[in-house]
C-alpha positions as CSV (number, residue, x, y, z in Angstrom):
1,X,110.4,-128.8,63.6
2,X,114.3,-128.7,63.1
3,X,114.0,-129.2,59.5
4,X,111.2,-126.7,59.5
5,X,113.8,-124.7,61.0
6,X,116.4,-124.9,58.3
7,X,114.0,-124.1,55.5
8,X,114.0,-120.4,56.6
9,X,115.8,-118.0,55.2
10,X,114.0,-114.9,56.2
11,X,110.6,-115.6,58.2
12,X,110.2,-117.1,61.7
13,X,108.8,-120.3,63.3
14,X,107.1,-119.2,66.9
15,X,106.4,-122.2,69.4
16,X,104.9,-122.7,72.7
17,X,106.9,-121.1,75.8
18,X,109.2,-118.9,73.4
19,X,109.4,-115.5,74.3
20,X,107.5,-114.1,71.6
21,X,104.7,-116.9,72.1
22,X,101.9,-114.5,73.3
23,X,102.3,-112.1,70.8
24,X,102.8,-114.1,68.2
25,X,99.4,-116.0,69.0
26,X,97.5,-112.9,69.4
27,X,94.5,-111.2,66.6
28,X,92.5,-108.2,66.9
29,X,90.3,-109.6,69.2
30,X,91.8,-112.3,71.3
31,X,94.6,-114.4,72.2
32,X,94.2,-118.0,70.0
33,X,95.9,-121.4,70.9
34,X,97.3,-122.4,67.7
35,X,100.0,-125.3,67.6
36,X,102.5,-123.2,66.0
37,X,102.8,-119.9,64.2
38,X,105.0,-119.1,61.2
39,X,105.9,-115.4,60.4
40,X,106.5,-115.5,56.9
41,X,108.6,-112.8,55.0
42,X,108.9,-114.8,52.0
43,X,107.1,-116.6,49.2
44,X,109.4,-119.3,50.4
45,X,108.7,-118.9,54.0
46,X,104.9,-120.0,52.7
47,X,105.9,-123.1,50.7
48,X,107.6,-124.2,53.8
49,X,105.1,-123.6,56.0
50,X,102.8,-125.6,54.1
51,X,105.1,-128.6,53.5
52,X,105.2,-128.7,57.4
53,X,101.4,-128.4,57.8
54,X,100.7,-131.1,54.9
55,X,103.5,-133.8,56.5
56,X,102.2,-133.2,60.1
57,X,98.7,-133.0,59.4
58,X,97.8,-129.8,60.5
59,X,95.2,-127.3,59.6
60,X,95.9,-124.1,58.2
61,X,95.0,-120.5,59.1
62,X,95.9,-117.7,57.5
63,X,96.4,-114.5,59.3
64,X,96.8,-111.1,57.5
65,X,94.8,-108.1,59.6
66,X,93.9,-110.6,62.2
67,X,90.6,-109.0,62.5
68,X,89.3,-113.4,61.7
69,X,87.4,-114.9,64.8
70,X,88.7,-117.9,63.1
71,X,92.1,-116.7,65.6
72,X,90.1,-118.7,68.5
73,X,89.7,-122.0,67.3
74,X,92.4,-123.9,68.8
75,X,95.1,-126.0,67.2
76,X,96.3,-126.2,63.7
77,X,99.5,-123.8,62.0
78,X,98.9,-120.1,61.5
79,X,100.5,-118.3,58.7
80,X,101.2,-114.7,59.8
81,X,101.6,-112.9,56.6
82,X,102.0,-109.5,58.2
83,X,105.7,-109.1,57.0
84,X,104.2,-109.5,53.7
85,X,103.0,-105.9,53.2
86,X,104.6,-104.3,50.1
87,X,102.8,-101.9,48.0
88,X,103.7,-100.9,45.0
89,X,102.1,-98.3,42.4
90,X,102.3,-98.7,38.5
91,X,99.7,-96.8,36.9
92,X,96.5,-97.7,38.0
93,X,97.6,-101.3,38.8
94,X,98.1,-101.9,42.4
95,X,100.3,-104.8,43.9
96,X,100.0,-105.6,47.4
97,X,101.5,-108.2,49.8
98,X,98.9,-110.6,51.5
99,X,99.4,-109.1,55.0
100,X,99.0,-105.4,54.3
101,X,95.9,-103.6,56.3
102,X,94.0,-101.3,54.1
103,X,94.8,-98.2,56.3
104,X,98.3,-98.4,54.9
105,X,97.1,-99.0,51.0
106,X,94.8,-96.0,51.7
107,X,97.8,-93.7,52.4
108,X,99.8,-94.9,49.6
109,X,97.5,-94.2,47.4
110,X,96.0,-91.1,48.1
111,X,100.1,-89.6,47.4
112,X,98.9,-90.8,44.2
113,X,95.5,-89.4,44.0
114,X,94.0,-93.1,43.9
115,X,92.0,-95.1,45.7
116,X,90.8,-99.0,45.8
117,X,87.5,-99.9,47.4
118,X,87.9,-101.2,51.0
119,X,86.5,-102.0,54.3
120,X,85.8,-99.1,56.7
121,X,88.5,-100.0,59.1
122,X,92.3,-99.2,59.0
123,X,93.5,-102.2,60.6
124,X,91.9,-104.6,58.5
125,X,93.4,-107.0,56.4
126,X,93.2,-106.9,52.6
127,X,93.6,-110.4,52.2
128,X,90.3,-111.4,53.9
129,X,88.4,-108.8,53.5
130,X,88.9,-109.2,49.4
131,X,88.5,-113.0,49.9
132,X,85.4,-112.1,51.5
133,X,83.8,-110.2,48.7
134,X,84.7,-106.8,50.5
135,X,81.8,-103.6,51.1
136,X,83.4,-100.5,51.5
137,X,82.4,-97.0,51.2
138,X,83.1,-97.4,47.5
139,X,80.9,-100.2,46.9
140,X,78.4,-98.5,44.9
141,X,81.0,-96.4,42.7
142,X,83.4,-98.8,41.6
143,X,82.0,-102.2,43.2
144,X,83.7,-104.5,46.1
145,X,87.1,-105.0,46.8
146,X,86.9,-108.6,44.8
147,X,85.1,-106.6,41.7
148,X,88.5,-104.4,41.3
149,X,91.0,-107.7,41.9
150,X,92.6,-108.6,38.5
151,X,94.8,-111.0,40.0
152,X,96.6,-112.9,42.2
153,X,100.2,-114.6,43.4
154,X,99.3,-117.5,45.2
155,X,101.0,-120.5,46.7
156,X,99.3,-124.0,46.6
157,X,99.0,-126.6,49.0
158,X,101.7,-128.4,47.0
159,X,103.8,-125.8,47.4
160,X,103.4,-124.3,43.6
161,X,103.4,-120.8,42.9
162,X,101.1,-119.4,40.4
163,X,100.5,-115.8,39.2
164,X,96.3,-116.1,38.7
165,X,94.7,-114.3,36.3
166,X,91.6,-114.6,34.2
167,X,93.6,-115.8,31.5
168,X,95.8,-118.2,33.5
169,X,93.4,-119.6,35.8
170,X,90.4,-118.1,35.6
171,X,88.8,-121.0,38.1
172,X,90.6,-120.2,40.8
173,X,90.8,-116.1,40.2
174,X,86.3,-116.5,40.0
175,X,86.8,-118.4,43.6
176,X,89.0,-116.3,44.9
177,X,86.9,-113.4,44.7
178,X,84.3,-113.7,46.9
179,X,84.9,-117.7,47.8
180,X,87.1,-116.8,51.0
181,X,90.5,-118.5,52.2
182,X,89.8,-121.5,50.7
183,X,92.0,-122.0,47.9
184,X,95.7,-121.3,48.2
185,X,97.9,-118.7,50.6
186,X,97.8,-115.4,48.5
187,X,100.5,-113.9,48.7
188,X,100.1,-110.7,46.9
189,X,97.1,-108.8,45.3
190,X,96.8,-107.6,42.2
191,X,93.7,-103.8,42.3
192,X,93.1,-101.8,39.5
193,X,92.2,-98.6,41.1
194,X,90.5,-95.3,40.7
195,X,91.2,-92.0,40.4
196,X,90.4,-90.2,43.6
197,X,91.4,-86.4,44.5
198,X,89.6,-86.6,47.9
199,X,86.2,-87.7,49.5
200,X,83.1,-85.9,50.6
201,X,82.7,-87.5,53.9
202,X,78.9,-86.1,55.6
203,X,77.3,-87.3,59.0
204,X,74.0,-86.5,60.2
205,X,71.9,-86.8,63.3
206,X,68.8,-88.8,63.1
207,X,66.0,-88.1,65.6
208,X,64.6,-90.8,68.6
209,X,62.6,-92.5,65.8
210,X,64.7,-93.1,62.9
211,X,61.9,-94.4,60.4
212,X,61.3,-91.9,58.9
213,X,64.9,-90.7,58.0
214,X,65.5,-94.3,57.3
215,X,62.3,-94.4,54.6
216,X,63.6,-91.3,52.9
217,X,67.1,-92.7,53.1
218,X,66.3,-95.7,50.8
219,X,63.9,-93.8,48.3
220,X,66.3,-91.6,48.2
221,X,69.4,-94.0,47.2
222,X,67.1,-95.6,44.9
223,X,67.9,-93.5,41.9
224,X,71.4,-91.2,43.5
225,X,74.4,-91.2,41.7
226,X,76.5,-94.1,42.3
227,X,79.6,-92.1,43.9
228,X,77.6,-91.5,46.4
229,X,77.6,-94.7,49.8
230,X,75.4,-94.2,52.7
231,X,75.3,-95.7,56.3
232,X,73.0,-95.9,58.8
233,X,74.2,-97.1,62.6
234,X,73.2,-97.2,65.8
235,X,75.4,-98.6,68.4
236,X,75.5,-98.4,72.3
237,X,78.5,-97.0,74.8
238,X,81.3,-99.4,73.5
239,X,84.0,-98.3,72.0
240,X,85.9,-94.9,71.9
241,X,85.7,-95.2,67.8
242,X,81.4,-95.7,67.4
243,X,80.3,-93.3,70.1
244,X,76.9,-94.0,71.0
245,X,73.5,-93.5,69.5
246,X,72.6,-93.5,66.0
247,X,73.3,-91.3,62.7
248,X,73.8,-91.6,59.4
249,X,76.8,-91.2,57.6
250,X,77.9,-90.7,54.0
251,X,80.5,-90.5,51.5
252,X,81.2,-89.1,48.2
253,X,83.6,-90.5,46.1
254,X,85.1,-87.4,44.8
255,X,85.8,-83.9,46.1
256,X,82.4,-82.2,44.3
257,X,80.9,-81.1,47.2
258,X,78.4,-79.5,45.8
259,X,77.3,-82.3,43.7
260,X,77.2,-84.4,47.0
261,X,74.7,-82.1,48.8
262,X,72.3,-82.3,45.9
263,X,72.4,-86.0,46.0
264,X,71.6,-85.8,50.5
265,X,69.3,-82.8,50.0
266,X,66.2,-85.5,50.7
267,X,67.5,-86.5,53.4
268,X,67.7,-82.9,55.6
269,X,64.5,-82.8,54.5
270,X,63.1,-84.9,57.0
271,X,62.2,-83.5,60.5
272,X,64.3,-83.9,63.1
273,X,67.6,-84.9,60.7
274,X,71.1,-82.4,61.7
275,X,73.9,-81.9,59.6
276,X,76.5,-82.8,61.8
277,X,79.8,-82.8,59.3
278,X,80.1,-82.1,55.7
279,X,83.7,-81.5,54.1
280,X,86.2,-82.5,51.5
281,X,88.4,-85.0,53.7
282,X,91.3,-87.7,52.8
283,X,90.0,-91.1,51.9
284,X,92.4,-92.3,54.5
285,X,91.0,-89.9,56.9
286,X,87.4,-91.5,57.2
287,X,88.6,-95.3,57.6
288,X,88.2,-95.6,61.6
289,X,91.1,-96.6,63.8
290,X,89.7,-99.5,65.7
291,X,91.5,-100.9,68.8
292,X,92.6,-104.6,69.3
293,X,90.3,-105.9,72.1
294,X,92.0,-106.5,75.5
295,X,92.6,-110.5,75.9
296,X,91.6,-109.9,79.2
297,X,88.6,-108.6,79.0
298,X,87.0,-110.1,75.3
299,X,84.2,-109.0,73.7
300,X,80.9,-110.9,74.8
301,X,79.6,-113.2,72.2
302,X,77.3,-111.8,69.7
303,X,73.4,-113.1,68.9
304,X,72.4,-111.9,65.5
305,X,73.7,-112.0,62.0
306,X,73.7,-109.8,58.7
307,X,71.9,-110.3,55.2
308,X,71.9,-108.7,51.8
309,X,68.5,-107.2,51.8
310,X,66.7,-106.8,47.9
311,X,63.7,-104.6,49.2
312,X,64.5,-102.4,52.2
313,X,60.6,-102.4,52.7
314,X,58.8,-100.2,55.2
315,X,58.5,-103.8,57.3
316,X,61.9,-104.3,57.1
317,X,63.0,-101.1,57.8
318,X,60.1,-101.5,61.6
319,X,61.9,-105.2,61.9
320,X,65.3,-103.9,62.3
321,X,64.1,-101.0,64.4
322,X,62.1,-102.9,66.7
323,X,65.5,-105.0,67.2
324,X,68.1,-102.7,68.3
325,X,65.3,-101.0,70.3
326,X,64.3,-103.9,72.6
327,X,67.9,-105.0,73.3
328,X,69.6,-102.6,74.7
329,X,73.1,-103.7,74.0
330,X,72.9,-104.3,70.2
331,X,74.0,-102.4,67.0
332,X,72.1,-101.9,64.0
333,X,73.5,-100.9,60.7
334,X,72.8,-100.5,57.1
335,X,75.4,-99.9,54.3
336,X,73.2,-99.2,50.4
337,X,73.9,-101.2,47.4
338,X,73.4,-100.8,44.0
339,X,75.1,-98.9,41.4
340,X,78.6,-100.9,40.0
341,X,78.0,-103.3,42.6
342,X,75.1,-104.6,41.3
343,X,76.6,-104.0,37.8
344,X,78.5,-107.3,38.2
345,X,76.8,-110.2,36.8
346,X,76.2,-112.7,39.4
347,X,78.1,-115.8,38.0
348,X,81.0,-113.5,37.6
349,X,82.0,-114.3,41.4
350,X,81.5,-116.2,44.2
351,X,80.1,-113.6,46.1
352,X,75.8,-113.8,46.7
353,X,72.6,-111.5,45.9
354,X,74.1,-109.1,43.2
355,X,70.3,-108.1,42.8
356,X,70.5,-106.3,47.2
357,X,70.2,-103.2,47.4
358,X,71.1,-103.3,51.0
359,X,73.5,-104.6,53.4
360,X,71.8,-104.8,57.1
361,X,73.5,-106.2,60.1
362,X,72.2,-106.2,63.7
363,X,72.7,-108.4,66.8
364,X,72.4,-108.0,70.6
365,X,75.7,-108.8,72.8
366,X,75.5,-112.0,74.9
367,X,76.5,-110.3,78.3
368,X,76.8,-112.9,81.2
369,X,74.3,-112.2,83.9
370,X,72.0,-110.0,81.3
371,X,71.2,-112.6,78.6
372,X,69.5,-115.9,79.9
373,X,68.7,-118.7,77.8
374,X,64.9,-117.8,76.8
375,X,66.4,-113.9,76.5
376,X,68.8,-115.8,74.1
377,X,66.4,-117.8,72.1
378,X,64.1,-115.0,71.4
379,X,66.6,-112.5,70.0
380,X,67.9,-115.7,68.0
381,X,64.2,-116.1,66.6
382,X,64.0,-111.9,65.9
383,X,66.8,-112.1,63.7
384,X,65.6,-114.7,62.1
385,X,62.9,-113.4,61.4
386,X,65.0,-110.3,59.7
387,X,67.0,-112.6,57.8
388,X,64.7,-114.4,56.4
389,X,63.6,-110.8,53.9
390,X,67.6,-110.9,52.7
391,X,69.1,-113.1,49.7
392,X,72.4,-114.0,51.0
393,X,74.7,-113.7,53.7
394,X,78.0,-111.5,53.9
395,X,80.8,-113.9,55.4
396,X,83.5,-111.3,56.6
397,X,80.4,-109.6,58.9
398,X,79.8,-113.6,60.7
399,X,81.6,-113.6,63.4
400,X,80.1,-117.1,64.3
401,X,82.3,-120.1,63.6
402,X,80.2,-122.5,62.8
403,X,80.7,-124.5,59.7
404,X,76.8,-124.7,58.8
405,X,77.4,-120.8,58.2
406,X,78.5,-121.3,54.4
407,X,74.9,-122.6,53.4
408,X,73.8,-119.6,54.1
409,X,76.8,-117.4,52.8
410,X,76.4,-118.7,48.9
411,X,73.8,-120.3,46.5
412,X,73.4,-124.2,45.9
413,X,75.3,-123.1,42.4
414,X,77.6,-121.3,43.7
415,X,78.6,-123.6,46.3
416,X,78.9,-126.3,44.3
417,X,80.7,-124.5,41.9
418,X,83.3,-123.7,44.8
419,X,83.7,-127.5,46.1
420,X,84.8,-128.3,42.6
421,X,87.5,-125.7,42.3
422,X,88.6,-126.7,46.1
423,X,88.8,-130.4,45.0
424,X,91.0,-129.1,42.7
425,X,93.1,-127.0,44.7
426,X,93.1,-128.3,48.3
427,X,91.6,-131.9,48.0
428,X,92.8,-132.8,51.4
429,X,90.9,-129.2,53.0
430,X,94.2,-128.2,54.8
431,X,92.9,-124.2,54.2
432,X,89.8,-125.4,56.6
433,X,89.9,-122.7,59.1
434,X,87.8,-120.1,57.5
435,X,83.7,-120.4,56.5
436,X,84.9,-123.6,55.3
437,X,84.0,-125.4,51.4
438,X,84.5,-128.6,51.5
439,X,86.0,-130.3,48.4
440,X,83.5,-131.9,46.3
């Protein structure tokens, strides 16, 4: 560790019993037990890092928003890149350090009148949500966060840094873009982004039964504009930023307000449907501000999953229902597809099911004392049974850590096509704590 040590120049190596220990060692939603944490400032600070991880053996996670479950498996090195957060403007192109959170790139750019496709969460990281593929209110106007990546600084697990582009390595820039943290540390992102003035952020009340609103809500996204991103949600008493209950929410990217209430005019249509909110807003306005979880009182574990859904059919659309109402602590949600993300051919990422036209995640909360094991199994066996109508699975909404997981995240194709470029990159699978590909 004393030669570690001396290969600093700017960041900071945080160990076991050192007064910064605990916060050093803490993400959004726990308190992990790695064996040591690096804060890197510096492209430099990451080389050594990893020539410390590679001569000791150690596994390697790397920590931009820290919103990762991957925080709570024990052991290995963890590369805090939240120093790492420069942004910088040039035009449309957009260069930003590996451990910025969106809510910051949002500001920036709206002094510019731009915008990039992100999560829907301030705090989150870019780095792994654009490893992960990345839906975001702007999905169906300008694509995910991956589609609007033109490239990359990374630093290799030899300790090489590479600027990654199409042109230069066009391999590693295809993985990268959906394929997760499995590559390299990246250490700055390359967006082009969009002109945006302002978004046209709507909410509305849906009634006891939300079928029907639901059932209008896809036929009506089936041929809408593509600047226009709906969500559906319904959540219990959690967290001061979901209240309870369910509505639908919606955003226009762009400030033509009247051109978004055309586009929702089916939907307050349907009985029983309220316009709750409809306004011209910042685009940093409408990204929630989601507090870390209290490490001593963590979230229960969660029994469910996600899929990209091709055909929200009407049996679908009862499936998902029938869920969230016969577990009373669960969520349900629904984000549409379409439009430039489903412009993207799909062997031009890593990232599954270009052909969805729907993004559905629900699960129940494993509560001690409420959830027994036959409780357990059968909500395991009702999503399932949801799943099972999707094409794909979204890896930045699995919160489980198992490694079985990436079957399910990515084509046969695809994931062989990813265990050739990690055998390239990262034969030895130091980057391993993530939904892991293993090198071919």
């Amino acid at each position: 560790m004393t030669d570690l040590l001396s290969d600093f120049a700017t960041g900071k190596v945080v160990r076991p019993g050192d007064a910064e220990w605990d916060a050093a060692r803490r993400f959004h939603s726990g308190i992990g037990v790695p064996t040591v944490v690096i804060r890197a400032a510096s492209v430099d600070d990451v080389r050594a890092a990893l020539r410390y991880a590679v001569a000791e053996r150690l596994d390697v996670m790397i920590r931009g928003g820290g919103h990762s479950d991957w925080g709570a498996v024990p052991g290995g090195l963890t590369i805090d890149l939240s120093a790492m957060n420069g942004i910088t403007v040039d035009g449309t192109l957009v260069r930003i350090g590996g451990g910025a959170v969106w809510g910051d790139v949002a500001r920036e750019l709206a002094t510019h009148d731009l915008g990039i496709s992100s999560g829907d969460t301030a705090s989150v990281g870019v780095g792994g949500l654009t490893l992960g593929g990345g839906i975001g209110w702007m999905v169906r106007a300008w694509g995910l966060a991956a589609d609007q990546l033109v490239g990359a600084q990374v630093v290799t697990v030899r300790g090489e840094v590479l600027e990654v582009t199409d042109a230069s390595h066009p391999d590693l820039l295809w993985a990268l873009r959906g394929g997760g943290g499995n590559f390299a540390v990246v250490t700055r992102f390359d967006f082009r982004a969009h002109a945006l003035p302002g978004v046209v952020a709507a909410t509305f009340g849906v009634p006891d039964d939300p079928r029907p609103a639901l059932r209008a809500l896809r036929d009506m996204m089936g041929d809408a504009p593509r600047e226009l991103t709906v969500t559906f949600m319904d959540v219990p008493p959690m967290d001061p930023s979901a209240p309870p209950g369910a509505a639908i929410e919606a955003i226009w990217a762009g400030a033509d307000e009247a051109a978004a209430r055309v586009a929702l005019a089916p939907l307050l249509a349907v009985a029983g449907v309220t316009e709750v909110e409809f306004g011209v807003r910042s685009y940093p306005d409408v990204l929630l501000e989601m507090p870390a979880a209290d490490p001593e009182a963590p979230m229960p574990g969660f029994i469910g999953g996600n899929t990209l859904v091709p055909d929200l059919s009407d049996a679908a659309i009862d499936a998902l229902v029938r869920f969230r109402q016969a577990n009373e602590m669960s969520v349900m949600f629904l984000r549409s597809l379409g439009g430039a993300y489903a412009d993207v051919p799909q062997e031009q990422t890593a990232f599954p099911a270009r052909h969805a036209t729907w993004f559905a995640m629900a699960g129940a909360f494993d509560i001690p004392g409420l959830v027994d094991d036959a409780r357990r199994a059968a909500i395991t066996a009702d999503w399932e049974a949801i799943e099972v109508l999707g094409a794909g699975v979204y890896g930045n909404f699995t919160t489980s850590t198992d490694p079985s997981w990436v079957s399910r995240m990515y084509a046969p194709d695809t994931l062989a096509r990813l265990a050739v470029i990690k055998r390239a990159w990262d034969p030895a699978n130091v980057f391993c704590r993530n939904h892991n590909v293993a090198p071919a």
